[in-house]
C-alpha positions as CSV (number, residue, x, y, z in Angstrom):
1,X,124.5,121.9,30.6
2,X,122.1,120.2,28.4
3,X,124.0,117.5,28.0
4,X,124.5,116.9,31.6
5,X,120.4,117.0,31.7
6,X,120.0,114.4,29.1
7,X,122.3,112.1,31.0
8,X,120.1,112.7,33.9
9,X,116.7,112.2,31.9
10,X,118.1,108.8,30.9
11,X,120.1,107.8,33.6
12,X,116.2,108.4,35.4
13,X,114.3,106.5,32.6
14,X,116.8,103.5,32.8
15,X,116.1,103.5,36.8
16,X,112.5,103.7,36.1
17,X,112.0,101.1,33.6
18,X,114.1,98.8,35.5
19,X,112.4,99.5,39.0
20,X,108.8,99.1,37.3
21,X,109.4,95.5,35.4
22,X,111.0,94.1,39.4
23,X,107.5,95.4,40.6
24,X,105.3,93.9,37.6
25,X,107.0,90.4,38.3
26,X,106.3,90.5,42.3
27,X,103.1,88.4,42.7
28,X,100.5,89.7,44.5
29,X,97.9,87.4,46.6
30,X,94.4,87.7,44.9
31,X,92.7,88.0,48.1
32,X,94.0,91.8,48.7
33,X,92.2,93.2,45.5
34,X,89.2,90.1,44.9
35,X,86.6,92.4,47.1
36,X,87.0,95.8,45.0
37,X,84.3,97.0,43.3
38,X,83.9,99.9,40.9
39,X,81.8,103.0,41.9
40,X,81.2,106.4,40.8
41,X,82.6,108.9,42.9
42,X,81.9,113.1,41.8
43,X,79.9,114.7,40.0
44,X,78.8,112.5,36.7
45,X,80.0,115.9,34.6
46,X,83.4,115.6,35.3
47,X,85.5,118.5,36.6
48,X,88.2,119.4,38.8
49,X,88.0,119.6,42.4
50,X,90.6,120.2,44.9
51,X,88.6,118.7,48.3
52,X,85.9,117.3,49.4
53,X,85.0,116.3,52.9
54,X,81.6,115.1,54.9
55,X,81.1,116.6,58.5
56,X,80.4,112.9,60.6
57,X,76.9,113.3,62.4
58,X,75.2,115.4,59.6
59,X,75.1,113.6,56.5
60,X,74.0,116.1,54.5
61,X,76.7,118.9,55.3
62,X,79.5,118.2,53.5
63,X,82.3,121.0,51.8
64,X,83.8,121.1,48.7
65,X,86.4,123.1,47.0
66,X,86.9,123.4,43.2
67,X,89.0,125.1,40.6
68,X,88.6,128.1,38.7
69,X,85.8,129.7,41.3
């Protein structure tokens, strides 16, 4: 049994390493990404949440669900 696992493990590391490298060589057109910007989004404390989601025509009602209570 565990050697049937560690054939899958590598078998699925091989696959994966392989798969990744065809993906890091495709090109991608600049003009996709060239307008992103960085922004802070969440609390500046960090944490765990689970959802958050504005009610459209109130924009200050929004809910938010987190971890832990």
């Amino acid at each position: 049994m565990y050697k049937n696992l560690m054939k899958q493990f590598f078998l699925s590391t091989v696959i994966f390493l392989f798969t990744s490298s065809l993906i890091a060589q495709s090109a991608v057109d600049e003009k996709y990404y060239s307008s992103l910007e960085w922004r802070e989004v969440g609390p500046w404390r960090g944490g765990r949440s689970c959802a958050v989601t504005g009610v459209p025509g109130s924009p200050n009602l929004f809910y938010f669900g987190s971890t832990g209570g």
